[in-house]
Every structure is written in C-alpha cells, then in structure tokens.
VOTI-68726 format. One record per residue (C-alpha): residue number from 1; x, y, z; residue in one letter. Coordinates in nm, 3 decimals. Layout:
   resi      east     north        up   resn
    NUM         X         Y         Z      A
...
This chain:
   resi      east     north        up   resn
      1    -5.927   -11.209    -8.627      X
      2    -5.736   -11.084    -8.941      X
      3    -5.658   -10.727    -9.030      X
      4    -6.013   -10.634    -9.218      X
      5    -6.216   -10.790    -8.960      X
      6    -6.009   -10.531    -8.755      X
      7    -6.048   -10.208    -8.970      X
      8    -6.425   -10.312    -8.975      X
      9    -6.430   -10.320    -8.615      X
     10    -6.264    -9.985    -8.573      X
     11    -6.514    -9.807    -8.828      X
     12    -6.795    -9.942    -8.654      X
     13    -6.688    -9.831    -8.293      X
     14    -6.583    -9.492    -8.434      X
     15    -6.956    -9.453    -8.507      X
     16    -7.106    -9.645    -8.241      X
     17    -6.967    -9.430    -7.979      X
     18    -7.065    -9.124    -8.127      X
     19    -7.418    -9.266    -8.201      X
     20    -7.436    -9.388    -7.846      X
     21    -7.376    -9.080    -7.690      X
     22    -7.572    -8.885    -7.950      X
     23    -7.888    -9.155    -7.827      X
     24    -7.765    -9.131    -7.457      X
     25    -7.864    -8.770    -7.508      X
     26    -8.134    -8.760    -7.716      X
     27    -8.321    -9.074    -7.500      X
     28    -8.282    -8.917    -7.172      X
     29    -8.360    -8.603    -7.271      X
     30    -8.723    -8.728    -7.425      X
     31    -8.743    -8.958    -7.088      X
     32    -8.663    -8.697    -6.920      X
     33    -8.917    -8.475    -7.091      X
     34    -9.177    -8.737    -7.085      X
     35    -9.121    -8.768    -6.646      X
     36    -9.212    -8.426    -6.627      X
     37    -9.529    -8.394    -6.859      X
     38    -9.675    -8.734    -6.696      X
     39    -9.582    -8.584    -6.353      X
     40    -9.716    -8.249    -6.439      X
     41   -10.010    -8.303    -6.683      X
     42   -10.169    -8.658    -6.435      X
     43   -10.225    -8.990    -6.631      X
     44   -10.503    -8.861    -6.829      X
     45   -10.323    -8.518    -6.952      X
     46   -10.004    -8.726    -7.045      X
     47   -10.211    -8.980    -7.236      X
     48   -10.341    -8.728    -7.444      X
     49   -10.008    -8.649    -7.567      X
     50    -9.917    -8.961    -7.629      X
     51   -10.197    -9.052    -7.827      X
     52   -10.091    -8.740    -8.050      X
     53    -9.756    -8.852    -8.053      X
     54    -9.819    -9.217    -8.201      X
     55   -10.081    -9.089    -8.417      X
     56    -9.909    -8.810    -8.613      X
     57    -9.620    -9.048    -8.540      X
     58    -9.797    -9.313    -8.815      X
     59    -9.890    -9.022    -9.005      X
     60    -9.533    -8.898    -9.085      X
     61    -9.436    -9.256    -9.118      X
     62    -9.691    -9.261    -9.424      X
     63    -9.619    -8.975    -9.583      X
     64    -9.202    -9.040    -9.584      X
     65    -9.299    -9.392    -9.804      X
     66    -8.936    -9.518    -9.628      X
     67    -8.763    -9.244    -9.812      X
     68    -8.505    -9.261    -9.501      X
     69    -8.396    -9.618    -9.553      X
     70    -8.385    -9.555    -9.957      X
     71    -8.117    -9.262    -9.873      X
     72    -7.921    -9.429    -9.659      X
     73    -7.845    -9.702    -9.920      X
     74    -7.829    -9.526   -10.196      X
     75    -7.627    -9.230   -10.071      X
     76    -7.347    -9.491    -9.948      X
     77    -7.368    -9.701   -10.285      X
     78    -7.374    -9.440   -10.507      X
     79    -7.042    -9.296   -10.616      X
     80    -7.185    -9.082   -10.882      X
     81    -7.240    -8.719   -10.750      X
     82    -7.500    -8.615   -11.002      X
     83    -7.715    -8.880   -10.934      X
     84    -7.698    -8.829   -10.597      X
     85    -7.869    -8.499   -10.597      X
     86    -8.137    -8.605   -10.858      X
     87    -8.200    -8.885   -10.596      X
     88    -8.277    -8.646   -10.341      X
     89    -8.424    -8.366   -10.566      X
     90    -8.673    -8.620   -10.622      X
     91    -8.709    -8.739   -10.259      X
     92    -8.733    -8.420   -10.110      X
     93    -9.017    -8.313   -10.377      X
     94    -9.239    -8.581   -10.274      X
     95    -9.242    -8.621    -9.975      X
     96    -9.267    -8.196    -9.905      X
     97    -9.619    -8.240   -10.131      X
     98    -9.709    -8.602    -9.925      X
     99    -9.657    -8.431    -9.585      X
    100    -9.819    -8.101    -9.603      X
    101   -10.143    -8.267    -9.775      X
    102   -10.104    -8.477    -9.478      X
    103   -10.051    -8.190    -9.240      X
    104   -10.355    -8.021    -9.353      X
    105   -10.560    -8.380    -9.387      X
    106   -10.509    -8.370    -8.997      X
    107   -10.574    -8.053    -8.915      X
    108   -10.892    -8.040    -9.092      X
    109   -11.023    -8.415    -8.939      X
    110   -10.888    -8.329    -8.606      X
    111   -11.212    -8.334    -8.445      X
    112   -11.338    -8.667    -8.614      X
    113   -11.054    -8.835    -8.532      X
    114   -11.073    -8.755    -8.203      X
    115   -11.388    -8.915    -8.173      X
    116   -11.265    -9.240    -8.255      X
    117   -11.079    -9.248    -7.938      X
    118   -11.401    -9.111    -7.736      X
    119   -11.196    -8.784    -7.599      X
    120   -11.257    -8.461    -7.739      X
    121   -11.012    -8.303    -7.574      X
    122   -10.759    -8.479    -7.795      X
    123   -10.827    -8.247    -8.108      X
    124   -10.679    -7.925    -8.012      X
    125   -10.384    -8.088    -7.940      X
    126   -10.355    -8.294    -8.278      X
    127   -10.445    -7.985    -8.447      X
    128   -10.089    -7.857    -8.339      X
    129    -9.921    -8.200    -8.339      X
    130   -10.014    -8.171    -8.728      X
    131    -9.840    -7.870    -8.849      X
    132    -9.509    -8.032    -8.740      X
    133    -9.531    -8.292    -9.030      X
    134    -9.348    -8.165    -9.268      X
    135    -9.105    -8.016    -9.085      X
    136    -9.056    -8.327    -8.938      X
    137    -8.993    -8.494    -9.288      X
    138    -8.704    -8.266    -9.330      X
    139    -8.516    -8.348    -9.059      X
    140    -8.551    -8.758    -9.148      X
    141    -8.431    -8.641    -9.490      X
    142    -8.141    -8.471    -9.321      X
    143    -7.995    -8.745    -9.056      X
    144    -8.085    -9.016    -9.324      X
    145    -7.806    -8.818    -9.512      X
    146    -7.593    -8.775    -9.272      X
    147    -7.650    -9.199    -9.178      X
    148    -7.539    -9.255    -9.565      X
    149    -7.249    -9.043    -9.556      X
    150    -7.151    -9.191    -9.228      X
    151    -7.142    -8.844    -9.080      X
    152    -7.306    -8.925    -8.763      X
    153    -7.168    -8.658    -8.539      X
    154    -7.438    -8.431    -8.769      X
    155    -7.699    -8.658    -8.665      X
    156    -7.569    -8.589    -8.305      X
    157    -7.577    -8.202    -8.311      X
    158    -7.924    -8.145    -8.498      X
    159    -8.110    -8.448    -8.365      X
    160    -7.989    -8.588    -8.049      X
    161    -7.873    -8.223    -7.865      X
    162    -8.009    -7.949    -8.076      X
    163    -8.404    -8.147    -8.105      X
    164    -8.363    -8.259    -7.787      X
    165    -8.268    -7.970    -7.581      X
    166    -8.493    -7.716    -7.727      X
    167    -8.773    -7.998    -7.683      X
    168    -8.729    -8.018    -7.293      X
    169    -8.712    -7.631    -7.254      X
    170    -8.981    -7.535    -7.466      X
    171    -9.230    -7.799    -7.321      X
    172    -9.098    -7.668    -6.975      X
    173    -9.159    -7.334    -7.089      X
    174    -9.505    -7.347    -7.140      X
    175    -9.614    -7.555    -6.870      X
    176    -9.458    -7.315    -6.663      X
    177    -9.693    -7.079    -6.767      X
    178    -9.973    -7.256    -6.702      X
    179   -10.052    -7.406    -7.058      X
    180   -10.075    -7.777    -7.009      X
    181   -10.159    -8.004    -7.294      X
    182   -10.189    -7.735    -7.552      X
    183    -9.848    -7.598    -7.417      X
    184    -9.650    -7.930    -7.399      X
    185    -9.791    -7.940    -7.767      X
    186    -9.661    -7.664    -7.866      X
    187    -9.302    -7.743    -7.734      X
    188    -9.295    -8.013    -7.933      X
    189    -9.380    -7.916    -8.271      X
    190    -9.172    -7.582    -8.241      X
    191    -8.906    -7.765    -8.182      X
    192    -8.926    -8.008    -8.483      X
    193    -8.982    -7.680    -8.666      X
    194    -8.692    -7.552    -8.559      X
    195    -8.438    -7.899    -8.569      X
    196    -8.594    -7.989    -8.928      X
    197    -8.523    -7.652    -9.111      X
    198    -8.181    -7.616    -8.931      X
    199    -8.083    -7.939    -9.038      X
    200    -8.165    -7.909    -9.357      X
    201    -8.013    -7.559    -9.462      X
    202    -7.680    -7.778    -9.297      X
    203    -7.686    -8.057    -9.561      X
    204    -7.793    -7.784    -9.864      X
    205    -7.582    -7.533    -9.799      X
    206    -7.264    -7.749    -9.611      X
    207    -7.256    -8.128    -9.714      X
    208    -7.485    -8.184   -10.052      X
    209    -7.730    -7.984   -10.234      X
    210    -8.008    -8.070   -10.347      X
    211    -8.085    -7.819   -10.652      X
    212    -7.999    -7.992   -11.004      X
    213    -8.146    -7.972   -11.332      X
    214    -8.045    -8.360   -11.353      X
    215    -8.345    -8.561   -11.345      X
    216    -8.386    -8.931   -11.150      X
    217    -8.339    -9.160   -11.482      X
    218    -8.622    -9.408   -11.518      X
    219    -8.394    -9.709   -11.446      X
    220    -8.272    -9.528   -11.095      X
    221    -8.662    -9.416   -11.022      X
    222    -8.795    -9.836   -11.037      X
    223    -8.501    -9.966   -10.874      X
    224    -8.510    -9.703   -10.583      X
    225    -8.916    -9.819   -10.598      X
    226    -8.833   -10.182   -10.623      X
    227    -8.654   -10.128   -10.286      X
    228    -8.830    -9.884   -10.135      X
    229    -9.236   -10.000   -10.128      X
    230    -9.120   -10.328    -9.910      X
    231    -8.930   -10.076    -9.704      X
    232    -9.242    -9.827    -9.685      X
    233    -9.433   -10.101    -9.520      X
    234    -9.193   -10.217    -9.289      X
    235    -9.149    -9.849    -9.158      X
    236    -9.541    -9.832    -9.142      X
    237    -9.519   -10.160    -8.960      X
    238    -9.224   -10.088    -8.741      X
    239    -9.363    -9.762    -8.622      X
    240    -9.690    -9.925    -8.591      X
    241    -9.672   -10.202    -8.345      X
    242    -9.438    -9.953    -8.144      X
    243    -9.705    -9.729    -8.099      X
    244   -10.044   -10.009    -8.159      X
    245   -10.076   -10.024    -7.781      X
    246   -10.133    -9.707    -7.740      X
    247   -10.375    -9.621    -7.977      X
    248   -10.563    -9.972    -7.921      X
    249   -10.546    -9.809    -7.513      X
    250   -10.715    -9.520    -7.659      X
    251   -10.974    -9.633    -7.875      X
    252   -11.095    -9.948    -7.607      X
    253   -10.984    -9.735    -7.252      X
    254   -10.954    -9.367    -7.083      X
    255   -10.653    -9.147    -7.162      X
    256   -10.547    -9.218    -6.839      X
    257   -10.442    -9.596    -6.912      X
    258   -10.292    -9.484    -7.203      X
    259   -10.045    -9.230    -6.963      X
    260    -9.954    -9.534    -6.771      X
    261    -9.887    -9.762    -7.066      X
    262    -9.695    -9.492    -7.185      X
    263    -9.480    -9.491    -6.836      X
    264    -9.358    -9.789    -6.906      X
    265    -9.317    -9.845    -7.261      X
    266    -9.021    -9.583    -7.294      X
    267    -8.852    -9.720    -7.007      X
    268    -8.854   -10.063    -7.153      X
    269    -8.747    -9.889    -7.436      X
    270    -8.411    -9.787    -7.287      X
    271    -8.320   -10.198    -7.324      X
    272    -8.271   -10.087    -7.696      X
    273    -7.949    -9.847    -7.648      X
    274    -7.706   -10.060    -7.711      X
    275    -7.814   -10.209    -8.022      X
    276    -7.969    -9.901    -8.213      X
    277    -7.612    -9.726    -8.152      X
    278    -7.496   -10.021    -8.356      X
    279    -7.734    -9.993    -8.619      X
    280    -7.687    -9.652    -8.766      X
    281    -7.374    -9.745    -8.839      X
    282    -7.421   -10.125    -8.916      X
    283    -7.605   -10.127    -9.184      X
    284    -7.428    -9.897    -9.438      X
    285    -7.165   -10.098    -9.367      X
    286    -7.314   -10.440    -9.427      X
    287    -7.434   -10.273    -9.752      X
    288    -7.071   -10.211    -9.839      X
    289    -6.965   -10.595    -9.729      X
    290    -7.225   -10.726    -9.940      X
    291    -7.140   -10.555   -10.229      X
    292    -6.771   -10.754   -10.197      X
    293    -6.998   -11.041   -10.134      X
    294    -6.804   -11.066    -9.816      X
    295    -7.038   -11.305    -9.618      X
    296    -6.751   -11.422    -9.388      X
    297    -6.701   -11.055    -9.215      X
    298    -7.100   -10.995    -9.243      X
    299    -7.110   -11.337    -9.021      X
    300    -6.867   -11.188    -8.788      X
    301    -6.982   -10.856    -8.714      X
    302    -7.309   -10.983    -8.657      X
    303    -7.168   -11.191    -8.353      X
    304    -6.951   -10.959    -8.205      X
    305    -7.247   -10.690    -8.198      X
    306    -7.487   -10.949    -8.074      X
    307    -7.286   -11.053    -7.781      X
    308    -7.173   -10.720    -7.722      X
    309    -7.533   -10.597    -7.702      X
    310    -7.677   -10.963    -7.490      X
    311    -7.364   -10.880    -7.241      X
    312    -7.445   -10.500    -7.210      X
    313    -7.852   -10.537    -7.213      X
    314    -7.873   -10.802    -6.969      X
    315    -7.805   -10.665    -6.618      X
    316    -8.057   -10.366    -6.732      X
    317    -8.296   -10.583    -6.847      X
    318    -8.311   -10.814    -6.488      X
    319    -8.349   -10.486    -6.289      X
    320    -8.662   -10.379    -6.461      X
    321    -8.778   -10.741    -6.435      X
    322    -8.717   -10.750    -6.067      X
    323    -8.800   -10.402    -5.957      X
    324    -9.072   -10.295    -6.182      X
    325    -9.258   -10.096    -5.973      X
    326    -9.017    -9.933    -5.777      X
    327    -8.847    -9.825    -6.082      X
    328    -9.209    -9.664    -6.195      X
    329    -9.246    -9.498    -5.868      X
    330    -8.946    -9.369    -5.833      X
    331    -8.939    -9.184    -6.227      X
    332    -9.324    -9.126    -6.233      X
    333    -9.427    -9.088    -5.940      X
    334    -9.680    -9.288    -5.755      X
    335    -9.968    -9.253    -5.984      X
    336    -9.842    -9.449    -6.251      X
    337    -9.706    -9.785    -6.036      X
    338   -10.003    -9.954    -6.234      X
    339    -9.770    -9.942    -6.534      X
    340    -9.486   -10.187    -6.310      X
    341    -9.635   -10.522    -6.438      X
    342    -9.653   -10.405    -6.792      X
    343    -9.260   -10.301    -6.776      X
    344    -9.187   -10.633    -6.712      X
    345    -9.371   -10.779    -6.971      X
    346    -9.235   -10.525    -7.187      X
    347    -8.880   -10.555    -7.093      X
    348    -8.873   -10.946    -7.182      X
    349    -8.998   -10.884    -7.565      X
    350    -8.795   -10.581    -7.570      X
    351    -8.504   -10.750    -7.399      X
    352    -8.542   -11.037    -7.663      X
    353    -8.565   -10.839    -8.000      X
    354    -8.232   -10.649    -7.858      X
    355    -8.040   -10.971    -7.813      X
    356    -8.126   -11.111    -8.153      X
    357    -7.914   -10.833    -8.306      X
    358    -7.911   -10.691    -8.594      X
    359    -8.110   -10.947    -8.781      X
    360    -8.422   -10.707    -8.909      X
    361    -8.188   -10.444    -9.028      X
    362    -7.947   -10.703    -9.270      X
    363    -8.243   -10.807    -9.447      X
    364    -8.245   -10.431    -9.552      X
    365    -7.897   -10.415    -9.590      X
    366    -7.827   -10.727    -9.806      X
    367    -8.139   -10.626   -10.049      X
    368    -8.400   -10.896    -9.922      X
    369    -8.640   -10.705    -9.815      X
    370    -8.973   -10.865    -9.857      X
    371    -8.813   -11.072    -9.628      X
    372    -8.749   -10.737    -9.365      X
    373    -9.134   -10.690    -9.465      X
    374    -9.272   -11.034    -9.348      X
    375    -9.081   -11.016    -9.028      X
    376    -9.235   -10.707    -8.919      X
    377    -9.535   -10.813    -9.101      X
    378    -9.544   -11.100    -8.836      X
    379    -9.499   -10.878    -8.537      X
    380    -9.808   -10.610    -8.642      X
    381   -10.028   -10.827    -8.731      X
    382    -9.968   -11.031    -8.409      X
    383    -9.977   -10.745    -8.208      X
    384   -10.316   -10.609    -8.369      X
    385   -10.469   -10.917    -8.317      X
    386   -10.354   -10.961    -8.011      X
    387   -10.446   -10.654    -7.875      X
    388   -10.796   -10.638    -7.967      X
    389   -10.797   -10.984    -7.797      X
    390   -10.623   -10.884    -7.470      X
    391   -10.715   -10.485    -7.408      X
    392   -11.077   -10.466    -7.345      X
    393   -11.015   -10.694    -7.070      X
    394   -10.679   -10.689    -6.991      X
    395   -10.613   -10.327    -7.063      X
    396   -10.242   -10.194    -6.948      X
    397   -10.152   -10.551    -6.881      X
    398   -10.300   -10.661    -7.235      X
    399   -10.132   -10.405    -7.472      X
    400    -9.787   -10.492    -7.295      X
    401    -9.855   -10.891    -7.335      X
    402    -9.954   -10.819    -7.701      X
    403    -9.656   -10.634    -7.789      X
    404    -9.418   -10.880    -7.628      X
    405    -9.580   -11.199    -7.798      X
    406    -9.547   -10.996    -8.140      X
    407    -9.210   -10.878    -8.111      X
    408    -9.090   -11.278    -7.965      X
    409    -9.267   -11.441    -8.233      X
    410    -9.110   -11.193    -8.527      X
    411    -8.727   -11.192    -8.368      X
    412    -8.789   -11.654    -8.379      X
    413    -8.881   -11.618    -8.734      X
    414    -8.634   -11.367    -8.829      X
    415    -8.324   -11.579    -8.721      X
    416    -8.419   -11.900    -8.873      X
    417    -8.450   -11.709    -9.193      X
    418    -8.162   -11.564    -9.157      X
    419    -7.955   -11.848    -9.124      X
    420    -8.084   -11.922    -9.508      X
    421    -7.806   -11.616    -9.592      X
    422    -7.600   -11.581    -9.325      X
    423    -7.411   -11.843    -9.115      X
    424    -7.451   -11.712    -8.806      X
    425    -7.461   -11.772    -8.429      X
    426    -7.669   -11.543    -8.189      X
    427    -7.642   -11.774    -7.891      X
    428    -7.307   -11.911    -7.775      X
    429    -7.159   -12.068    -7.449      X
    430    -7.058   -11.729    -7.385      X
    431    -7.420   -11.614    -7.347      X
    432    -7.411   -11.883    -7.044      X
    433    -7.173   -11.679    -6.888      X
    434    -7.389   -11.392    -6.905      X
    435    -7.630   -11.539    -6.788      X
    436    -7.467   -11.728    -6.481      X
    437    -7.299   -11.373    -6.410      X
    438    -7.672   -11.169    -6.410      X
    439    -7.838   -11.376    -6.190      X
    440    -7.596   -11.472    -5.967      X
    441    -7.543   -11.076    -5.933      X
    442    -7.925   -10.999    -5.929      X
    443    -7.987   -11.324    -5.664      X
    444    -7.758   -11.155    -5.454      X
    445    -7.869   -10.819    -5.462      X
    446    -8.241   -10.889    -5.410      X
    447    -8.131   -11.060    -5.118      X
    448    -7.993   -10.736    -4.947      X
    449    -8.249   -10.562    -5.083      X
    450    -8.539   -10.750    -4.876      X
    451    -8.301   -10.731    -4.556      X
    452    -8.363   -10.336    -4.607      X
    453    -8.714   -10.379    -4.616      X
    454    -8.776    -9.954    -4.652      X
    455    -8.465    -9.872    -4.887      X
    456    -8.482    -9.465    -4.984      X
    457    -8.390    -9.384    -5.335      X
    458    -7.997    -9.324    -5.261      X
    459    -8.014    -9.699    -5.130      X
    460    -8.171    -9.858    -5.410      X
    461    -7.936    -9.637    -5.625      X
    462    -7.642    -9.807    -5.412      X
    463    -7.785   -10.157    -5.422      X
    464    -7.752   -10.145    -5.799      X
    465    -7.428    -9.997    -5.816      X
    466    -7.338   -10.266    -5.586      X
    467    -7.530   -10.524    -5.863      X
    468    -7.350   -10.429    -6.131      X
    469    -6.976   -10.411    -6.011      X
    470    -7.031   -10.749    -5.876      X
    471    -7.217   -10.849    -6.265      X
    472    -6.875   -10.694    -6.398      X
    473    -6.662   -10.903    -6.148      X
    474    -6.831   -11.216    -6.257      X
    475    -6.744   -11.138    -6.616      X
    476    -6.380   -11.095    -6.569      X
    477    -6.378   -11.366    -6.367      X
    478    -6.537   -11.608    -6.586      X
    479    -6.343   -11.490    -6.889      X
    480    -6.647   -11.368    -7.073      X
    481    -6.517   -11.185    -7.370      X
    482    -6.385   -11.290    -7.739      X
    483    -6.100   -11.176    -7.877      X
    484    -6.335   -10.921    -8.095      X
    485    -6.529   -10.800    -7.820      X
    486    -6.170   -10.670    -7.653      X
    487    -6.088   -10.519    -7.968      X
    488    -6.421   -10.335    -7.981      X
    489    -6.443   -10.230    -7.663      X
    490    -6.075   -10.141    -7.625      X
    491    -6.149    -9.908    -7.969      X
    492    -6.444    -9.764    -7.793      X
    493    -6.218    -9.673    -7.498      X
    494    -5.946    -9.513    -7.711      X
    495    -6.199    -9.307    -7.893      X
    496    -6.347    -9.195    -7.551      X
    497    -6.001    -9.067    -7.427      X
    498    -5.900    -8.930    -7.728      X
C-alpha cells in the first residue's frame, strides 16, 4: 500500500466515522420512531403513514430533478467561487418554484389520490404530508452542500440529530395527546419545516451564499443538464423501487399489509449502514481520483470498502435470515410477525446490493451515468413488473420477493459493467473466510438457541452477543483482514479516541 493509497484511506475514514455515527443516529432514531407509531397507531394506522411517506417521498424526488447529486459534483469540482453560487442561485430557484407547485398539486388532489389506493382516510394525512415539500427540498440542498464540501459533521447536526430528534418528540407529542395519524403527520412535516430552514440559513449565512448577480453561463447550465437528467431518473428510480412495494401494497391490499411490509422493510434496511457511511464520502472522492485519471487507487478503494462492508454486513445479515420473526416480534410487537418471512427475503437482496459496494454510485462519480440510469432502470422496472405479478396473490410475501429479484438482478449487471472501467474484484478468498466464520458462528448459536426452547428477550440478546464474539474470534483466527482493511479500521479507531 503506498503513501496516497494511505492519505486516501485516512480521508475516507475521517468521514466515514462521522457519517456512520451521524446514520447510527439518524436510522435508529426513524426505527425507533417508526416502532412506536406501528405499535401505537395498529397495522392499518401505520400503513397509512407509510403510504404518505413513499408517496410525497416520489413527489419530492420529482420535483428536486437530482439537483442533490448535481451539487455534490459540482461543488467539489468547481474551484471557481463565483460560479459556485450562480450554480446554486440557479438550483435553489427551481426547485423552490418545482416544489411548492408540487406542494399545492398535492394538497389540492389529496382526495383523488387517495382513491387510487381505495382508503379515504389517507387524504387528510397527505394533505399535511404535502406542505413539507419544499421545506424538504431545502434541507437536500443544504446536506448536498455540505456532502460537496466534505463537511459532513453539518450533515450530522441538521440531519441526522437535529431532524431526527425533533422528529421522534414531536410525533410522540401528539400521539400523546390523543391525535393519531393526523398527529404522527404533523410531527413529521414540522420537523422537516424546522431541519430544512435551519439548515439552510447555516449554509447562507455560515458556509456559502447563495445571493449573486452572476448568472449560470449557458455552457455551465447544459453541462450541469447533460449530467443531471440521467441522474434525475435514477433518483426517481432509486427512490422508487425503495418505496414500489408499498404503494403496489396499497393500491392491490388493505393499509394494514402495507404496516407490516413496512415492519420489515426498514429493518432490512439497517443491512445498508455500513456501506451508505461510505458513500457520502466515496464518491466526491472518486470524482477527485478520476479527475487525475487515477484508476489504480479508484480500483483499490473500491475493494477495501467492499470487503470492509461484506465482513461488517454479514453476521447482521444471517441473524435476520435466521430469526426473522422473533426479531419482528420482539421490535413490533406481535401483530406484525406476518412481516418475518418478508425480512428474510428482504435481507438477502438487501444483503446483496450492500456487498457489491459502491458500484451504482462510481458510475455517478466517474461521469457515466446513463450507465447509473440503466442499472437502476433494471431494478424498477423489474420490481414493477414483478410486483404486479406477485402482490395480488402473494401480497407481503410478493412485494418483498419483487424487490429482492430487482435489486439481485441490477447489482449482477452493474458489476459486469463495471469491470468495462474499473479492474476490480468484489469477491475474494477473503470473502470465504467470512463466510466460513458467519456460519460456523450462526450454526453454533442456533444450536443453543433450540436447547432454550422459551429464550426471553435478555437471552436472545445474550445468544447474539455470544454469536458475534465467537464471528470476531473466527476472524482473527483465520487472519481475515488485508493490510488496507487494518489501516482503515485502525484510522477509524484513532479518530474514535481522539
């Protein structure tokens, strides 16, 4: 490993480990908020709000047109101030008008669209859900900023603890006093009101303002648009077959499936920490590399994080696949165990797409991205067809095998497309290792855990402490790590202590 392999390592922990706490937060703090509305509000109540969720979810998606992914490049290749703030002059501009025509689009329709999901209980709530759109584009304006300045602990304050926290105690709030869905509602978008314009008055007023009387040059405006309309699709996409099962759930089943689809999919979710800490930080940095036209270190950042994230994913990834439903049961309660065979299904596309790496997100990085469009152009349209397939008869079950077969067949296609740019190697003999050390940990520990036929919560909690020291045993004994995965993890350390 020579010396800029090593400085790249360091910069990339430095942010990792701020981004990974700042998710740590942020994702438990949604679970979190999440366990208590589907405990409080029943299956049907808490499918209601997640319907709203992905919806207005899309919506936002639409009305941004990717402008996050177009700041985050720009903002780190651009040295020039001045056209830095005529960049986002211009952002901010259109996508203000884009989302409150959108905000109002929804308010007004609120009631038809509710009737496409057969549930008119779900347009009071959208109603609400809708005036936090363009609030909500100000804070992706804001920590897209902060990602291209590579400022992440700003991300962390305003979007991981400040949206977060105020999230959880409004929403608790207002159930409290006997609101349900309109109240959980209500949490939510005050809070976005109040993380977006907080956020924002930061970056004007601290980091970069906006206000210039330099105007976007014409070259700057079509190669920002040359960049961004693949990128606007992919974000519709991405966000899409993230949320597709749900609102295919809605529009073919009750609310109440969609509540217990929605128990699971955020906890398969949690298989994706280790990776998206990565990411924030990965891919202005890969921008930067390929800029140098430094392939070599592109090649070997992409296998340290990939092994890094197979090594730290797996043992997760084998408890939700062998205790599904007494992981559901023991977050949700007892309504939702119907949601324990579609965690496992979900955990094993979920699992897969985390393992690949970063493959999506250097498309993006290294320009080619009508290539980053076909790959998640592969994995919605898969999952749309899929799901009308599988949901009116397979319902829960159905959305999570639609996802799963989406998200596998777009992660194959991505890495043998890949390799066209990139010389790369996502599976190694060290992955063997992993694997020989997960299941001979898991084989184990579901052993013991059938001799203790009725294990309480604080057992199971023990048994899987017990899993994972013996997972980490394995490892050390087996020699598991590169000399860049020490030199990662060893940064990460020193940056925790220090």
């Amino acid at each position: 490993m020579n010396l800029d392999e090593q400085v790249l390592l360091k910069k990339i922990s430095k942010g990792a480990i701020i981004v990974f706490a700042g998710f740590l937060i942020a994702y438990t703090l949604e679970y979190s908020c999440r366990i208590i509305m589907a405990r409080w509000l029943g299956p049907s109540g808490y499918g209601i709000i997640a319907l709203c969720l992905s919806f207005i979810g899309i919506i936002s998606t639409l009305t941004m047109l990717s402008f996050e992914d177009t700041i985050t490049r720009y903002i780190s290749y651009l040295k020039d101030e001045g056209k830095r703030k005529s960049l986002l002059n211009f952002i901010f501009k259109i996508s203000t008008v884009l989302s409150a025509i959108a905000s109002v689009l929804v308010y007004y329709f609120a009631e038809n669209i509710s009737m496409w999901f057969n549930n008119s209980e779900l347009a009071i709530p959208l109603k609400i859900f809708s005036i936090s759109i363009p609030f909500y584009a100000l804070l992706k304006i804001s920590v897209s900023c902060f990602r291209g300045l590579q400022l992440a602990k700003y991300k962390l304050y305003f979007s991981d603890i400040f949206f977060s926290v105020s999230r959880v105690v409004l929403v608790v709030f207002f159930l409290l006093f006997g609101y349900g869905i309109v109240g959980a509602a209500f949490g939510y978008v005050i809070a976005i009101i109040l993380s977006g314009t907080l956020a924002f008055l930061f970056l004007e007023r601290k980091l970069i303002s906006i206000r210039t009387k330099q105007l976007l040059s014409k070259t700057d405006m079509v190669d920002m648009f040359r960049f961004s309309w693949p990128i606007m699709l992919i974000s519709l996409f991405n966000i899409s077959y993230a949320n597709l099962g749900t609102i295919f759930l809605g529009i073919f089943k009750m609310s109440s499936d969609v509540g217990i689809y929605n128990a699971s999919l955020p906890t398969a979710g949690i298989l994706s920490f280790v990776l998206t800490s990565f990411l924030f930080l990965f891919m202005p940095v890969i921008a930067e590399l390929y800029a140098k036209k430094n392939m070599t270190a592109i090649s070997s950042l992409f296998d340290t994080i990939t092994r890094l994230t197979f090594v730290l994913t797996f043992p997760l990834f084998l408890i939700f696949l062998v205790f599904p439903e007494k992981i559901i049961s023991i977050m949700f309660g007892d309504a939702y165990v119907g949601a324990a065979l579609s965690l496992a299904i979900l955990s094993i596309g979920i699992f897969i797409s985390a393992i690949t790496g970063p493959a999506g997100s250097i498309f993006i990085a290294i320009g080619k991205t009508k290539l980053a469009l076909f790959y998640f152009l592969i994995i919605t349209i898969s999952n749309i067809i899929l799901s009308i397939a599988l949901i009116p008869s397979y319902g829960v079950t159905g959305a999570a095998m639609a996802a799963s077969i989406a998200i596998i067949l777009g992660n194959v296609w991505c890495l043998i497309a890949l390799g066209r740019f990139v010389k790369i190697k996502p599976f190694t003999t060290y992955n063997i290792k992993y694997i020989f050390a997960g299941l001979t940990s898991m084989i184990l520990t579901y052993g013991i855990y059938k001799l203790l036929s009725q294990s309480s919560i604080i057992v199971f909690g023990l048994i899987l402490i017990f899993y994972l020291m013996v997972y980490l045993i394995l490892l050390r004994i087996t020699k598991s790590f590169t000399e860049e995965d020490i030199f990662l993890l060893n940064a990460v350390k020193r940056k925790i202590l220090s």
